[in-house]
ZASE-371952 format. One line per 10 residues: number of its first residue (from 1); for each residue x negated, y, z of C-alpha. Coordinates in nm, 3 decimals, always signed. Layout:
ZASE-371952
NUM) X Y Z; ...
This chain:
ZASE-371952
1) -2.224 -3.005 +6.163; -2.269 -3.394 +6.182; -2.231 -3.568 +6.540; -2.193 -3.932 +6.592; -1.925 -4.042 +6.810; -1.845 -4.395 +6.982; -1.489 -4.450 +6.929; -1.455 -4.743 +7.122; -1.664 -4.990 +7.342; -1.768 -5.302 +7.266
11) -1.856 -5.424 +6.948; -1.569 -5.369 +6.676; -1.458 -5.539 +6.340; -1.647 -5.488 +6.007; -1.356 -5.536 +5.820; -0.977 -5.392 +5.831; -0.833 -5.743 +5.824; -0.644 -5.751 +6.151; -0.488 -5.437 +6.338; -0.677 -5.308 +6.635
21) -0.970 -5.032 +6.665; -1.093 -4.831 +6.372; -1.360 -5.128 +6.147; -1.696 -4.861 +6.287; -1.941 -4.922 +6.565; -2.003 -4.577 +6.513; -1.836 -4.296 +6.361; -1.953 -3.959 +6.216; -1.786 -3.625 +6.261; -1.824 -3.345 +6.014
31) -1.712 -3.010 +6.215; -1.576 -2.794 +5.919; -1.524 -2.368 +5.975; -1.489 -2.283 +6.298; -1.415 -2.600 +6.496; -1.623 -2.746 +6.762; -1.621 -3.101 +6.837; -1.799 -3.260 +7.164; -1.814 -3.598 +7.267; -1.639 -3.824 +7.567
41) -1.571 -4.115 +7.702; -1.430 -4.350 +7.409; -1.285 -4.033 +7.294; -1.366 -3.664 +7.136; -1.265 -3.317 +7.216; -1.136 -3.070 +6.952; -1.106 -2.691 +6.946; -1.079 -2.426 +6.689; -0.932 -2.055 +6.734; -0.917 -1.947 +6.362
51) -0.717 -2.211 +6.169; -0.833 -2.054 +5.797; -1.177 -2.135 +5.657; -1.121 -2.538 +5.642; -1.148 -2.523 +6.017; -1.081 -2.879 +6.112; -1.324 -3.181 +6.191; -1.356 -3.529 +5.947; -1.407 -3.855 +6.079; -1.670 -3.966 +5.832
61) -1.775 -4.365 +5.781; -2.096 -4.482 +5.977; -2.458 -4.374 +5.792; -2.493 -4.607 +5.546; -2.172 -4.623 +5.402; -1.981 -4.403 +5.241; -1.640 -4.514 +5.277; -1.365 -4.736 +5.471; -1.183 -5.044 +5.404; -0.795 -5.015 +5.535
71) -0.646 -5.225 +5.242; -0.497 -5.450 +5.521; -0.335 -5.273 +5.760; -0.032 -5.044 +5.754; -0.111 -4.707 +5.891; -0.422 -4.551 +6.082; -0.306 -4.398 +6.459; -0.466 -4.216 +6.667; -0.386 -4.073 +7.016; -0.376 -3.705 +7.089
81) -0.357 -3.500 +7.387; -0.287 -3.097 +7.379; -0.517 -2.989 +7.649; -0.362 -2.645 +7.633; -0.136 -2.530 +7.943; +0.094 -2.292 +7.753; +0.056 -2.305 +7.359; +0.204 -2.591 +7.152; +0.012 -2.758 +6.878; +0.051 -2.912 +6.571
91) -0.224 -3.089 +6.381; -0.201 -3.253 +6.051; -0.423 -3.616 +5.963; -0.501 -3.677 +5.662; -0.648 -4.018 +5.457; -0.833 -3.962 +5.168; -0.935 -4.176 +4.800; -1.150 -4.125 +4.466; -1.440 -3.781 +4.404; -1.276 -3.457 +4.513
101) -1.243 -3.283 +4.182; -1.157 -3.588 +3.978; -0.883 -3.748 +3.854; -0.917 -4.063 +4.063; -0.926 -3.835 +4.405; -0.610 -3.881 +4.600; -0.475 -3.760 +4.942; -0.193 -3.842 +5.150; -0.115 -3.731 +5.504; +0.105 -3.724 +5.869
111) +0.086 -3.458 +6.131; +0.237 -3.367 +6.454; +0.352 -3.168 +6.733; +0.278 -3.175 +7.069; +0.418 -2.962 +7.382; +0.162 -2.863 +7.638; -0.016 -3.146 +7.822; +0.202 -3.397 +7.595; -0.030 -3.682 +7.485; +0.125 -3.930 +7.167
121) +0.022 -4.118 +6.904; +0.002 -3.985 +6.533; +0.078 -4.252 +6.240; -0.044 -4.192 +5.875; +0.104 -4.475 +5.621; -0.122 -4.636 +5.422; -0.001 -4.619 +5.099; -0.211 -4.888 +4.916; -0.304 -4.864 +4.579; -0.273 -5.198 +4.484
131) +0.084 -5.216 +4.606; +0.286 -4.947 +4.577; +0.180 -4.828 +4.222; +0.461 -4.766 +3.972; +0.458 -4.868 +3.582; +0.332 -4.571 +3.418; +0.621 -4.375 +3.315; +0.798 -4.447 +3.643; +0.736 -4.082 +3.891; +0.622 -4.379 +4.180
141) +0.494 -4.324 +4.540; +0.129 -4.117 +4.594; -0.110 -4.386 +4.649; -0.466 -4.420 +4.799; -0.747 -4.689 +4.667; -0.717 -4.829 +5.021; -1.016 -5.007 +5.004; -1.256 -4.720 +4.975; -1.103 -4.429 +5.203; -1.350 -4.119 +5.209
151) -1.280 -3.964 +5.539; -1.004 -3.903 +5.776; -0.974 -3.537 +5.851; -0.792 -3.358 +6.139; -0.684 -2.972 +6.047; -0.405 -2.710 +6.002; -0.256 -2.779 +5.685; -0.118 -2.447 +5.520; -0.199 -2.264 +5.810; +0.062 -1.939 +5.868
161) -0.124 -1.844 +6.216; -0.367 -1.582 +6.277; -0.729 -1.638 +6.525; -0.630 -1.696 +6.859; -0.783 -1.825 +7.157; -0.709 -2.207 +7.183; -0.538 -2.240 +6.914; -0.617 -2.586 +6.850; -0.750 -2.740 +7.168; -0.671 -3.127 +7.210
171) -0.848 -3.470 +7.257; -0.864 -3.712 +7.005; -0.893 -4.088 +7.115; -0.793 -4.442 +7.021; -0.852 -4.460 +6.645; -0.721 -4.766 +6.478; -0.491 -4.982 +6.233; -0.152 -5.052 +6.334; -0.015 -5.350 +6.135; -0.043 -5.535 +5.806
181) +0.020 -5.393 +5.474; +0.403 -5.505 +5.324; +0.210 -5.708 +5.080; +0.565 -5.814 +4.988; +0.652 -5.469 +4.887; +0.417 -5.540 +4.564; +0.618 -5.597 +4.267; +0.458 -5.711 +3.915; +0.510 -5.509 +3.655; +0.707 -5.742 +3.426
191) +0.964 -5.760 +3.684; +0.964 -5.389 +3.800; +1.268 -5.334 +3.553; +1.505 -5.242 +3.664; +1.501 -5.092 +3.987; +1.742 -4.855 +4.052; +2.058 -4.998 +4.151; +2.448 -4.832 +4.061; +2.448 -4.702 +4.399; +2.101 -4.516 +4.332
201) +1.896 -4.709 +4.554; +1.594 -4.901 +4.497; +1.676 -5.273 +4.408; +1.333 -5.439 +4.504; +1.369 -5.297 +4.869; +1.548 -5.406 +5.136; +1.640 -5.200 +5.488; +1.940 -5.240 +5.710; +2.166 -4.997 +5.584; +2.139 -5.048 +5.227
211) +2.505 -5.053 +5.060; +2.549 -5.346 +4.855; +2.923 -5.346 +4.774; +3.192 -5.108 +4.710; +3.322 -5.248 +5.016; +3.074 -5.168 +5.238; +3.131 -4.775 +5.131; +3.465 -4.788 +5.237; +3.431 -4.973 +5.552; +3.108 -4.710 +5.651
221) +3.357 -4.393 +5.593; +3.607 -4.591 +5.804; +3.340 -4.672 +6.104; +3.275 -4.299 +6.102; +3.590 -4.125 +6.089; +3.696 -4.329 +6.368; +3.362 -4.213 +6.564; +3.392 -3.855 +6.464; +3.731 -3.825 +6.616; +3.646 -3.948 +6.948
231) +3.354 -3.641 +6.922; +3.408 -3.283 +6.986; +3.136 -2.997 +6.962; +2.944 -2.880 +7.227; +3.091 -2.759 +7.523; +2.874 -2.460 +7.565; +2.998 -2.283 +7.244; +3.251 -2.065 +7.154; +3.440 -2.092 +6.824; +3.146 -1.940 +6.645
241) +2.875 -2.163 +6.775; +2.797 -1.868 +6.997; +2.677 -1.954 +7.361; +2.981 -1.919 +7.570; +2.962 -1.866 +7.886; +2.608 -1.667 +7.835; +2.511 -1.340 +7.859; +2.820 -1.075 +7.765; +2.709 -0.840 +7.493; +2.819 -0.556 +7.297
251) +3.109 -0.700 +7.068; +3.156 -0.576 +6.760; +3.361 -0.789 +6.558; +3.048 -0.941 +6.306; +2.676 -1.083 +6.372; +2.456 -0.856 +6.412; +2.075 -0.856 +6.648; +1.956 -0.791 +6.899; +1.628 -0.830 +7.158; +1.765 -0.976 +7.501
261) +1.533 -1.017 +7.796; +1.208 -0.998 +7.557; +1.349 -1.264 +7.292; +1.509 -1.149 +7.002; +1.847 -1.322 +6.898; +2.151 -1.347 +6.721; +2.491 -1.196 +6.867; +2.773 -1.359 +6.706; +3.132 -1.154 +6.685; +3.229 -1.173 +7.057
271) +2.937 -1.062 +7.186; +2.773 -1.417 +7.276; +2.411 -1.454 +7.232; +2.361 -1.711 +6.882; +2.127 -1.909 +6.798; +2.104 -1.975 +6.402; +2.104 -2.401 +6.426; +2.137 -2.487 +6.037; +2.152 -2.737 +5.740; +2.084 -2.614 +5.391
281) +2.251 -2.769 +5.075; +2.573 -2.867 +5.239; +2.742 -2.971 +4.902; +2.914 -3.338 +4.839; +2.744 -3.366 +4.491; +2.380 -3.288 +4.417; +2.090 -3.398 +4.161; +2.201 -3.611 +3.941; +1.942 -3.893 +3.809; +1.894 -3.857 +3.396
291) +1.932 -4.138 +3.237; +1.822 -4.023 +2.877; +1.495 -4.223 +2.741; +1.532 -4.435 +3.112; +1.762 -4.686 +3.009; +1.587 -4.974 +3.143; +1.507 -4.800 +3.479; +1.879 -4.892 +3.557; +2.047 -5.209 +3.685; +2.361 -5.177 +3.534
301) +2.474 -5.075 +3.164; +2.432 -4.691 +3.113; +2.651 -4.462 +2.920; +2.584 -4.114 +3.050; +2.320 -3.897 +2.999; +2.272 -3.875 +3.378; +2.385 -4.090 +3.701; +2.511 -3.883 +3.941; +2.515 -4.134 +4.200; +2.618 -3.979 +4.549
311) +2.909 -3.828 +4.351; +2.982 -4.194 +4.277; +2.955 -4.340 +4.582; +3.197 -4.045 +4.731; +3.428 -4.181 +4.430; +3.413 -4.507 +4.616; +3.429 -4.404 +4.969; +3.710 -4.178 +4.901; +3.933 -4.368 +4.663; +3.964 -4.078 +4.434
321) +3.767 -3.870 +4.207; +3.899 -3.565 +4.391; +3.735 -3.620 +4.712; +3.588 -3.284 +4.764; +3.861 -3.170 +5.040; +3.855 -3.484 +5.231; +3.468 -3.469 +5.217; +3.401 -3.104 +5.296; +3.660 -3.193 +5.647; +3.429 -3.490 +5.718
331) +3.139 -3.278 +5.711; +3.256 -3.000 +5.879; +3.332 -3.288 +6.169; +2.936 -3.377 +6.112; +2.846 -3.055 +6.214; +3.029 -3.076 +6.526; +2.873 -3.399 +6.603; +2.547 -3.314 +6.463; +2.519 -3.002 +6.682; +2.463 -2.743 +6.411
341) +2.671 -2.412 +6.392; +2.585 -2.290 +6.050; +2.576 -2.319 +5.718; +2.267 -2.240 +5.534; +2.166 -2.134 +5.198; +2.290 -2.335 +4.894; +2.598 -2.441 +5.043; +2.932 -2.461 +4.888; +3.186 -2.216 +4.960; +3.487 -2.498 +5.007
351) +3.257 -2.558 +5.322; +3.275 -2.187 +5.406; +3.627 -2.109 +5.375; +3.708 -2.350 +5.563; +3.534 -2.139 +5.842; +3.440 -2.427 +6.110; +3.110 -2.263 +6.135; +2.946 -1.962 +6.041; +2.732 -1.921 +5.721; +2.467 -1.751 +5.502
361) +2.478 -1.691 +5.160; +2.243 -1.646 +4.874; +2.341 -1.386 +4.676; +2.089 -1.502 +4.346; +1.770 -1.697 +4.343; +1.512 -1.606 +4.067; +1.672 -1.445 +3.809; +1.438 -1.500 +3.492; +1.705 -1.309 +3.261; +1.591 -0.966 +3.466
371) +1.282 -0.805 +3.349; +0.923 -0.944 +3.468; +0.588 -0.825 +3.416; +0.419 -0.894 +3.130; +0.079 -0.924 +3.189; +0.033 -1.231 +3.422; +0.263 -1.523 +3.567; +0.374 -1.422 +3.943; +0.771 -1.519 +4.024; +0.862 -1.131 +4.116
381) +1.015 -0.905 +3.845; +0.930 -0.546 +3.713; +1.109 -0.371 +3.980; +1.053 -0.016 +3.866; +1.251 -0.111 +3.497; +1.597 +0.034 +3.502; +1.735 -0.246 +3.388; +1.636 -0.464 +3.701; +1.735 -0.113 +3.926; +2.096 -0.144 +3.754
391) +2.095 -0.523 +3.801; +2.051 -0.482 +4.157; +2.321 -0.180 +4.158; +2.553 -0.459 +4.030; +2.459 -0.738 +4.212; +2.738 -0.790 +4.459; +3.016 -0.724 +4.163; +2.830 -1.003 +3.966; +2.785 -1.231 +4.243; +3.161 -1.219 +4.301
401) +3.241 -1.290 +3.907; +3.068 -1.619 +3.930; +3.207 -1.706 +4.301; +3.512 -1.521 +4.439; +3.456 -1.686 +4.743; +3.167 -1.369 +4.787; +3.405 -1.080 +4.774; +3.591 -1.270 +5.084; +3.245 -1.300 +5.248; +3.185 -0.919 +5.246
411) +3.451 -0.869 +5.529; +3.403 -1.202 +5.687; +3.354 -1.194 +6.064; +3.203 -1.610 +5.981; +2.916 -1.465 +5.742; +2.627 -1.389 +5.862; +2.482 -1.203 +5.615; +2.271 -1.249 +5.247; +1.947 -1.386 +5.120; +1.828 -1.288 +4.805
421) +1.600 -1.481 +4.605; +1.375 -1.728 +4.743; +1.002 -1.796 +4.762; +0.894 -1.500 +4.526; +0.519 -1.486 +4.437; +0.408 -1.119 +4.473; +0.097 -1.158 +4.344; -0.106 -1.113 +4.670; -0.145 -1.452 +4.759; -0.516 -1.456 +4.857
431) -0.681 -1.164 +4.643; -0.410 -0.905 +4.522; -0.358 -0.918 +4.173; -0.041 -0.793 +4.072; -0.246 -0.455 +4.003; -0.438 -0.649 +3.751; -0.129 -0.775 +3.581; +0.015 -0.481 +3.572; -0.294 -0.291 +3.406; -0.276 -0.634 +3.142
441) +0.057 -0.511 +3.069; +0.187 -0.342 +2.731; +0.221 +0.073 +2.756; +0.577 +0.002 +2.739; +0.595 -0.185 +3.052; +0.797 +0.006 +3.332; +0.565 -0.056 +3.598; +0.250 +0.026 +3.434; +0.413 +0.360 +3.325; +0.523 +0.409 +3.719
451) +0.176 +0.340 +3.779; -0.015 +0.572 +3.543; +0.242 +0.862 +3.642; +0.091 +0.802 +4.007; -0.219 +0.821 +3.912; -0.143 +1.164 +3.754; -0.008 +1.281 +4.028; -0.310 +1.196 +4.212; -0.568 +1.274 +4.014; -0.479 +1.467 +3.809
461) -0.737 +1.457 +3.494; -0.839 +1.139 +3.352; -1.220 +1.220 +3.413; -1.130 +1.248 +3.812; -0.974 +0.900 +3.771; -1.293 +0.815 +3.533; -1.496 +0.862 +3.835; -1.324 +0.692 +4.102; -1.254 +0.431 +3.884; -1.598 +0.402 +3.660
471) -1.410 +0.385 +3.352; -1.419 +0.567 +3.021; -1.041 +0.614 +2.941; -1.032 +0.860 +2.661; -0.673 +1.028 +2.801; -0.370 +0.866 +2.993; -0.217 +0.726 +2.707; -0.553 +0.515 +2.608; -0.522 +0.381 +3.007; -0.140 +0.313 +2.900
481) -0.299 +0.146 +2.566; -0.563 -0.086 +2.733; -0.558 -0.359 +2.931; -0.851 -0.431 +3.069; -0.905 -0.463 +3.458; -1.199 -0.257 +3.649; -1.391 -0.379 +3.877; -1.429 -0.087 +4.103; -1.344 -0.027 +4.459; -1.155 +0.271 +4.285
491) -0.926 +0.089 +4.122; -0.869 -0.167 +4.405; -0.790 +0.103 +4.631; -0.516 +0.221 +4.425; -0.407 -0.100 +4.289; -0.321 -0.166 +4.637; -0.142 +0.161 +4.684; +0.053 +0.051 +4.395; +0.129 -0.282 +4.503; +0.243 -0.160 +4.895
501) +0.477 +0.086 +4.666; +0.657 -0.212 +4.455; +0.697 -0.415 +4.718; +0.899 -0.144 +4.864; +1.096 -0.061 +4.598; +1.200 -0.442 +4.592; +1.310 -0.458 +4.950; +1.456 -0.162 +4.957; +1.680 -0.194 +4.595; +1.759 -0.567 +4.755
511) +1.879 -0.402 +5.109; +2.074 -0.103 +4.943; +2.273 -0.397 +4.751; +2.369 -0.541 +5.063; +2.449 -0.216 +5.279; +2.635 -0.020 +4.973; +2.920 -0.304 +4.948; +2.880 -0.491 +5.276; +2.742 -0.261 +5.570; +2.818 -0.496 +5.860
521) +2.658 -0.795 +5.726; +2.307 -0.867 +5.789; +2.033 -0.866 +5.489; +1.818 -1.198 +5.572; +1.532 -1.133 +5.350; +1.366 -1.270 +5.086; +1.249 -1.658 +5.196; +0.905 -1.612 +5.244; +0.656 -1.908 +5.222; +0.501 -1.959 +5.578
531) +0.199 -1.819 +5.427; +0.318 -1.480 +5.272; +0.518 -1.431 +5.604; +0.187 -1.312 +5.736; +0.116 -1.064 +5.492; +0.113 -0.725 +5.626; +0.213 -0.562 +5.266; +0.553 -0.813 +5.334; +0.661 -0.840 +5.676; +0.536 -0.461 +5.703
541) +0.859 -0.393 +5.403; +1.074 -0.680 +5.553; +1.060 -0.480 +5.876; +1.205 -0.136 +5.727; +1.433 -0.285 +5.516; +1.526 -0.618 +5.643; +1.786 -0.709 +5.978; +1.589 -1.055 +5.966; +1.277 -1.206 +5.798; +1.328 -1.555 +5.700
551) +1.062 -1.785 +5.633; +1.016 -2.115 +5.479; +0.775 -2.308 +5.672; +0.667 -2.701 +5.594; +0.456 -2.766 +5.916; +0.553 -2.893 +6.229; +0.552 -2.657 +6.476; +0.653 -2.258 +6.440; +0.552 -2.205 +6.777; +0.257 -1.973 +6.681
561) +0.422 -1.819 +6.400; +0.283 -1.417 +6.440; -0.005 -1.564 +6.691; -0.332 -1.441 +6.556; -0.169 -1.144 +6.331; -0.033 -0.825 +6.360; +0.300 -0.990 +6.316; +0.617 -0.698 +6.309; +0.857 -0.721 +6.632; +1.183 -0.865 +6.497
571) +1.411 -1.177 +6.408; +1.308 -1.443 +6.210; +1.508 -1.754 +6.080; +1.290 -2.048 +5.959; +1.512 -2.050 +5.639; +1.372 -2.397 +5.540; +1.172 -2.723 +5.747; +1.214 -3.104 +5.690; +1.051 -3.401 +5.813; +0.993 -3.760 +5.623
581) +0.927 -4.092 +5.624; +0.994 -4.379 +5.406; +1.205 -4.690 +5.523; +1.526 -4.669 +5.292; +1.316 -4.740 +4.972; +1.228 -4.342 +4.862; +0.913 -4.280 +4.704; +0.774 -3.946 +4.862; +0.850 -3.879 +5.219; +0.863 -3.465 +5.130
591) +0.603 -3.209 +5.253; +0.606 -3.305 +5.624; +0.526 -3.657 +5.659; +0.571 -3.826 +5.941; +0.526 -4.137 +6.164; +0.664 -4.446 +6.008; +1.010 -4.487 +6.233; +1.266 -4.275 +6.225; +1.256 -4.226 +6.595; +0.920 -4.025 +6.506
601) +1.083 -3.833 +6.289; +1.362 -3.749 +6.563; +1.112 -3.667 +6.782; +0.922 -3.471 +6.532; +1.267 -3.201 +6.510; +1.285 -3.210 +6.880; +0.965 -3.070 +6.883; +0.997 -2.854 +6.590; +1.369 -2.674 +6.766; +1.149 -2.668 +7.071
611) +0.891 -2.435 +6.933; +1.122 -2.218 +6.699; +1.341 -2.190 +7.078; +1.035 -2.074 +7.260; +0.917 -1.831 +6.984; +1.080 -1.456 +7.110; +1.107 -1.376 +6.712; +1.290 -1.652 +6.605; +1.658 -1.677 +6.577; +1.721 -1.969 +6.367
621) +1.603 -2.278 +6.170; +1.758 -2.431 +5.874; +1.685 -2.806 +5.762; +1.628 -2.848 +5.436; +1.837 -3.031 +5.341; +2.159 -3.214 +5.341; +2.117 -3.525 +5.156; +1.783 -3.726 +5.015; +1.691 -3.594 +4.665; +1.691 -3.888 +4.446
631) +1.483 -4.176 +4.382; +1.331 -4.057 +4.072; +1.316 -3.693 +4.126; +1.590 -3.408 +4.105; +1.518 -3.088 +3.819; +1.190 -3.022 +3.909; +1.080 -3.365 +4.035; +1.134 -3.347 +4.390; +1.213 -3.712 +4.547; +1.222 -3.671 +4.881
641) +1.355 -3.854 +5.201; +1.432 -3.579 +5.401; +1.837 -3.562 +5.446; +2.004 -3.624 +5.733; +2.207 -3.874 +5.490; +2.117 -4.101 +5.197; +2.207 -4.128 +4.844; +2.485 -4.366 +5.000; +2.603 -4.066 +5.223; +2.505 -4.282 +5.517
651) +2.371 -4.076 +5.825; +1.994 -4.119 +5.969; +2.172 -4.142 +6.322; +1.852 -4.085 +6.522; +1.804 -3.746 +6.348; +2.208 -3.680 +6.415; +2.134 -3.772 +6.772; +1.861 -3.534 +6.823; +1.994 -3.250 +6.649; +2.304 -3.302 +6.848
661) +2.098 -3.243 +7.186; +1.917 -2.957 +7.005; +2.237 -2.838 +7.012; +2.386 -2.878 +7.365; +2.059 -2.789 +7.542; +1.950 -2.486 +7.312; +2.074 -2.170 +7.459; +1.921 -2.251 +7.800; +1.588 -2.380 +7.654; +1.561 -2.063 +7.475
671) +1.659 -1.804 +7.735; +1.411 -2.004 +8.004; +1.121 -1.984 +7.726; +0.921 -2.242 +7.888; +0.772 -2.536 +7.622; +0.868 -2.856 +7.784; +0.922 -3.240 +7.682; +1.282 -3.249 +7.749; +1.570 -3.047 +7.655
């Protein structure tokens, strides 16, 4: 529906030329799904119970015009108040460019979470156009045409929750431009080369921790190790990171779970309830830059085939090209400052033997050498071919082949227990078709022959199937032969028989490699995305098999993960979150942007702990990760600013600061269960 909405009295700019209230005398508002928008005083309320269905509301240009001018200012606000009593929310806002559909259509956006009655403002960055494009060639910041901004649109993005009352219930108020576009931050092309410095920064930006000297590597190790000694961990832990003078349980001499007065949590060795407070990719080297075909990207002579620049700048800080012991002591001294007591999933095991905190491994990620289904592109593997059974049989002995450090793990009163693989695509994302791949498959395929012999067993002649099915095999080998899919409610009965069957024989071949070699450490899943957590087919299997379901979720709240679905009654660690903003001269800020400060993004993981604390399934979160990913992209592409230190190894000290009172405050925040401001 279309309402018009005052946004603010009196009679407001026409232009976006100076900061202040949104350049409308009158706003439209597009209520999309199920989201009902009503009008107030210089202000608008929003509610929506079902988050799916593009339920959301967009802030539409007066009639008459079809889009915005913001090619002046530096970021759109707007205030927001959660009007709920007991629920926290998050909300993402997002600015949009160019057709939907075409090439020139472009979106960027922020988001936020707010505790109960909490009312704060939420900052999008403008990212215009005309400034921040790169040279083509150059993987440069997502920009908007700034001068021609569609809508701005208020929703869930990604949304992992179920229909529940209230869900989203919050008043929207204050629209406006804060600032004026860093016009200086416009570089012309002929002098955009280079612009990565040796350090791996970017040379045309400026900020105040930006290393410009060898020397100023040295001195920052020196200002910190003198800091970090004076710092101990928190006083409410025991040598595990356990809560120490909590609640007495059962110990039993490794982690195990375990639901305490309606939450479910962690119980470290000694018996002390633990709460799972993380970084992933604890490693001193990561993602180096290539160089090949990029020479001129560079502002100093280049002779490699890649730049791995924070192993550099350790090289520097260090004095020696072994640094790894020294470094791996420093940051086991971060985490005691930082207030986190484990280490999460792609961390090195010279952090881990070192056992200063405890620590979860990942026993393999995709492995594309095991056998996959033919028929279609999903990331999960045949798991009925006896060549991925065996592989599983043998996973342990081959894990410890390529790390030794694993075989120490399996007896390790500091290891929490396993992941294996991560982010898997199991072919039900939206409508299931991992039936229809398997049907596309050759007759030799393992699966499709495990499927056929099922539907033997059920049917038992091929003209019963025929029926159910309305098909015209000739015999179960010409169903073996073919690969067409039917269209029949039949089939997609039994393809989802099929599927429920698969997944578990996958959870439970993944938990028997765990159990067989290593019964007392804890099988932590499979790393769902937030929105295959919510799949009954997986957490249904993840709750036979698995001691913990661990989910990956880029939002920022967890609050109401399980509100809204039939959601299985055990642990969950948030195996992966992050939160970014640009002010050290990244291009992308990662999946969560947000604010423009980096006290916002402090805030942002207060909140974030906050809601994963009052959740009674969750038992842990895990940043990811570590460091920035570099300027120009790591493997894959990924260039995000989401580390709690730079390329330069220098920490983001508001983040440290925050996750350090995350982790004083968090066993009493979590056993009181209350959502509140402070900690």
């Amino acid at each position: 529906m279309l309402a018009k909405l005052l946004l603010a009295s009196a009679a407001l700019l026409t232009t976006a030329a100076m900061a202040g209230p949104l350049p409308l005398a009158e706003a439209q508002l597009d209520a999309r799904g199920t989201a009902k928008v009503d009008w107030r005083k210089n202000a608008f309320g929003l509610r929506f119970d079902d988050p799916h269905h593009d339920s959301g509301v967009r802030i539409l240009p007066p009639a008459g015009s079809d889009h915005w001018d913001f090619s002046e200012g530096r970021a759109v606000s707007l205030d927001i108040k959660n009007l709920s009593r007991d629920r926290q929310l998050r909300i993402t806002v997002h600015l949009s460019s160019g057709e939907a559909g075409t090439k020139a259509f472009a979106m960027v956006n922020g988001g936020i979470a707010l505790n109960p009655g909490e009312k704060r403002t939420v900052r999008v960055h403008i990212p215009h156009r005309a400034i921040y494009d790169s040279p083509e060639g150059v993987p440069g910041p997502r920009t908007i045409d700034s001068s021609r901004v569609n809508w701005i649109a208020l929703d869930m993005q990604w949304p992992f929750e179920g229909a529940a009352p209230g869900l989203v219930d919050c008043e929207v108020s204050n629209l406006r431009i804060e600032g004026a576009a860093d016009t200086a931050a416009a570089v012309p092309a002929e002098k955009f080369f280079p612009f990565i410095d040796r350090y791996g920064q970017y040379v045309h930006g400026d900020w105040p921790e930006k290393i410009r000297s060898d020397a100023d590597l040295v001195k920052a190790r020196e200002r910190e190790a003198a800091a970090l000694a004076k710092v101990r961990r928190p006083s409410a832990w025991n040598r595990f990171g356990g809560w120490a003078k909590g609640p007495q349980l059962e110990a039993t001499g490794y982690f195990r779970t375990e639901k305490y007065q309606g939450k479910w949590w962690l119980v470290d060795p000694e018996g002390r309830l633990f709460f799972s407070h993380g970084l992933d990719v604890l490693q001193a080297s990561t993602d180096a830059t290539k160089t090949t075909r990029h020479e001129r990207w560079f502002d100093f002579p280049v002779k490699t085939t890649e730049a791995p620049f924070n192993a550099w700048n350790l090289e520097i800080k260090y004095g020696t090209k072994d640094y790894g012991p020294a470094y791996y002591q420093t940051l086991a001294d971060r985490m005691d400052a930082w207030g986190f007591n484990t280490v999460g999933n792609w961390s090195r095991s010279e952090l881990m033997s070192l056992r200063r905190a405890p620590y979860a491994m990942q026993l393999t990620d995709y492995d594309y050498a095991l056998p996959r289904i033919a028929g279609g592109k999903i990331k999960f593997y045949d798991v009925f071919d006896p060549a991925y059974v065996k592989a599983m049989a043998d996973l342990i002995p081959n894990a410890i082949k390529k790390n030794p450090f694993v075989e120490e793990s399996l007896t390790d009163p500091w290891c929490i227990g396993y992941f294996i693989d991560n982010e898997l695509n199991y072919g039900n994302r939206g409508r299931q078709i991992f039936g229809d791949i398997v049907l596309k498959s050759p007759a030799k395929q393992a699966a499709k022959r495990e499927f056929v012999r099922d539907l033997r067993a059920k049917y038992d002649t091929i003209e019963k199937l025929n029926a159910s099915w309305k098909t015209d095999y000739a015999g179960w080998d010409a169903l073996l032969e073919r690969t067409d899919v039917p269209e029949s409610k039949g089939y997609k009965a039994d393809s989802n028989v099929f599927f429920e069957k698969a997944v578990d024989q996958y959870f439970r071949l993944c938990r028997d490699a765990i159990k067989s070699r290593a019964p007392h450490r804890l099988y932590l899943g499979s790393r769902f995305i937030s929105t295959d957590a919510v799949r009954p087919a997986l957490f249904k299997a993840s709750k036979q098999y698995c001691d913990v379901l661990t989910v990956n979720v880029y939002a920022h709240s967890v609050a109401n993960l399980g509100v809204g679905v039939d959601f299985p009654d055990m642990p969950v660690i948030i195996g992966e979150f992050h939160f970014g903003i640009l002010d050290r001269g990244m291009f992308a800020p990662g999946l969560v942007p947000t604010g423009i400060t980096q006290k916002e993004r402090a805030l942002a993981y207060t909140r974030f702990l906050q809601g994963a604390l009052a959740n009674p399934n969750i038992v842990g979160a895990h940043w990811f990760q570590y460091r920035d990913q570099p300027l120009t992209g790591r493997w894959d592409g990924e260039g995000y600013q989401i580390g709690f230190v730079d390329v330069a190894d220098t920490p983001y000290e508001e983040l440290a600061k925050a996750s350090r009172e995350i982790g004083e405050k968090m066993y009493r925040y979590r056993l009181r269960g209350k959502l509140r401001n402070r900690m």
